[in-house]
Residue frames relative to the residue before (quaternion, step in Angstrom):
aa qw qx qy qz dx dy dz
X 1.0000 0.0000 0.0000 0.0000 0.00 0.00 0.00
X 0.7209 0.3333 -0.3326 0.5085 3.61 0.85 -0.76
X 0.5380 0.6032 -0.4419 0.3891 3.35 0.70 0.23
X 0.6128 0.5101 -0.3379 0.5000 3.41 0.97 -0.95
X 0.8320 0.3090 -0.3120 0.3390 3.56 0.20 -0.87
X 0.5172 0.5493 -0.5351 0.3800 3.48 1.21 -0.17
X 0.5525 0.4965 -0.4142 0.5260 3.70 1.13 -0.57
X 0.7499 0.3833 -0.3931 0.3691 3.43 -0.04 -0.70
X 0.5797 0.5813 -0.3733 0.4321 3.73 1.29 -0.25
X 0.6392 0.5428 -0.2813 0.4664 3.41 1.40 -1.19
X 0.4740 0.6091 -0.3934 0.4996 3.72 1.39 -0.99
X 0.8830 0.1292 -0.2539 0.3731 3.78 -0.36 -1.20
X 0.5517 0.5878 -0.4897 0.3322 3.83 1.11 0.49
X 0.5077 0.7013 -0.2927 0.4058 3.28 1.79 0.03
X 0.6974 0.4912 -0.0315 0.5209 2.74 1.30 -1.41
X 0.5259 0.5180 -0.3117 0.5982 3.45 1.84 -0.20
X 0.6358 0.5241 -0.2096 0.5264 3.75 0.73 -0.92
X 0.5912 0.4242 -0.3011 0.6164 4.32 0.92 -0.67
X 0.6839 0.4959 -0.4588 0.2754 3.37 0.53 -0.91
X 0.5653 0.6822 -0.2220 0.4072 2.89 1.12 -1.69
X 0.7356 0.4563 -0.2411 0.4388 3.52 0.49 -1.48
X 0.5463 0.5571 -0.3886 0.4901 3.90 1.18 -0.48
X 0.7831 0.4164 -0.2180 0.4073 3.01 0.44 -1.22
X 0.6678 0.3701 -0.3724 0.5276 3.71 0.97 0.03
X 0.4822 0.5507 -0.4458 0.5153 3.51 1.15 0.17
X 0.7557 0.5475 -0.1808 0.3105 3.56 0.58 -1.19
X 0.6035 0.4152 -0.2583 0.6298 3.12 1.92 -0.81
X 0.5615 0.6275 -0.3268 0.4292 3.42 0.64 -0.14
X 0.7389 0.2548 -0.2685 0.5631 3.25 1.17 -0.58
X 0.3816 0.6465 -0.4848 0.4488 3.74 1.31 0.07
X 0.5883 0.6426 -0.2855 0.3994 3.60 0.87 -1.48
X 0.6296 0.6264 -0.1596 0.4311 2.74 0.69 -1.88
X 0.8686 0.2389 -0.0667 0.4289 3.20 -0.35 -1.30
X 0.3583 0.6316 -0.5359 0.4307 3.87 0.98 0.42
X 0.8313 0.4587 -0.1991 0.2428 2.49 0.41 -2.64
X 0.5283 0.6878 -0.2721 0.4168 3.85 1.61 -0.98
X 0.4920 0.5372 -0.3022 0.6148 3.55 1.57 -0.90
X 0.8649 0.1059 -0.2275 0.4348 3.57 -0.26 -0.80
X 0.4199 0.4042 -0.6505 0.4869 4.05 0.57 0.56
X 0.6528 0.5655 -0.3824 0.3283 3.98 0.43 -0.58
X 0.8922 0.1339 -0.2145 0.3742 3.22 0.99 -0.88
X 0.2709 0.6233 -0.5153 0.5220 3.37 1.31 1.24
X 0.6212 0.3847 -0.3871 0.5623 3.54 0.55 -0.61
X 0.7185 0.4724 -0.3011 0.4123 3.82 0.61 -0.96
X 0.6706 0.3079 -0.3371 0.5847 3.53 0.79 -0.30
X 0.5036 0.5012 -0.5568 0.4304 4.23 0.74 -0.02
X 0.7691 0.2478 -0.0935 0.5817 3.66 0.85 -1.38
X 0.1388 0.8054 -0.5762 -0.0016 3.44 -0.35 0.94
X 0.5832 0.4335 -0.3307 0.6022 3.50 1.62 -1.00
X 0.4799 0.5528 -0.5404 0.4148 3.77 0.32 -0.01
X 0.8120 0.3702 -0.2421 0.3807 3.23 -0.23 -1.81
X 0.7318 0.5314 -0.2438 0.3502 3.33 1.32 -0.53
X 0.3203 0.6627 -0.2931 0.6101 3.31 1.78 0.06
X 0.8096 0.2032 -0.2078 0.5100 3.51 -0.11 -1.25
X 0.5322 0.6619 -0.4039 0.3401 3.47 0.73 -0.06
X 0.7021 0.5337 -0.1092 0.4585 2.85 1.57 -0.85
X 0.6067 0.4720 -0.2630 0.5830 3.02 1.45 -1.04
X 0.6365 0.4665 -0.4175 0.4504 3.71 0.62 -0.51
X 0.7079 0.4421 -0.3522 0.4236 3.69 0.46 -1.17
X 0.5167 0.7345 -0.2661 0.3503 3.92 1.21 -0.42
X 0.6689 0.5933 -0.0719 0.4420 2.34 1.17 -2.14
X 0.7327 0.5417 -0.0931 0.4013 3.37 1.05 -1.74
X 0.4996 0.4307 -0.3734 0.6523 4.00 1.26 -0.66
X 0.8001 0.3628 -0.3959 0.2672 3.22 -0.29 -0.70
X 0.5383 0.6028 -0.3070 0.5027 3.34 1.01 -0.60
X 0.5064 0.7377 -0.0863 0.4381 3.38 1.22 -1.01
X 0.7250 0.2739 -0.0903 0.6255 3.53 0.62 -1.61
X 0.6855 0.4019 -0.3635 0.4862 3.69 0.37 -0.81
């Protein structure tokens, strides 16, 4: 009997210890994927008349293609 539960203790400290590790994986990629959001929109606000140029040319590009 005290075997079983020392296993069954070792069972949910495992499952305590993965959790943990998800969850620091998971914020990690939250981090991750903020910091990519704001390298994106610094570059997007450095190049706005750029992005806004090809925007145009693309949306131009795309009606016309469009009608024909």
């Amino acid at each position: 009997m005290l075997e079983s539960s020392s296993a069954f203790t070792s069972v949910i400290t495992n499952i305590d210890i993965s959790r943990s590790i998800a969850n620091t994986i998971f914020n990690f990629i939250l981090i991750i994927r903020s910091v990519i959001i704001k390298i994106k929109w610094l570059f997007n606000e450095n190049n706005d008349s750029f992005l806004a140029s090809i925007q145009i040319q693309t949306t131009g590009k795309g009606l016309k293609h469009g009608m024909n």
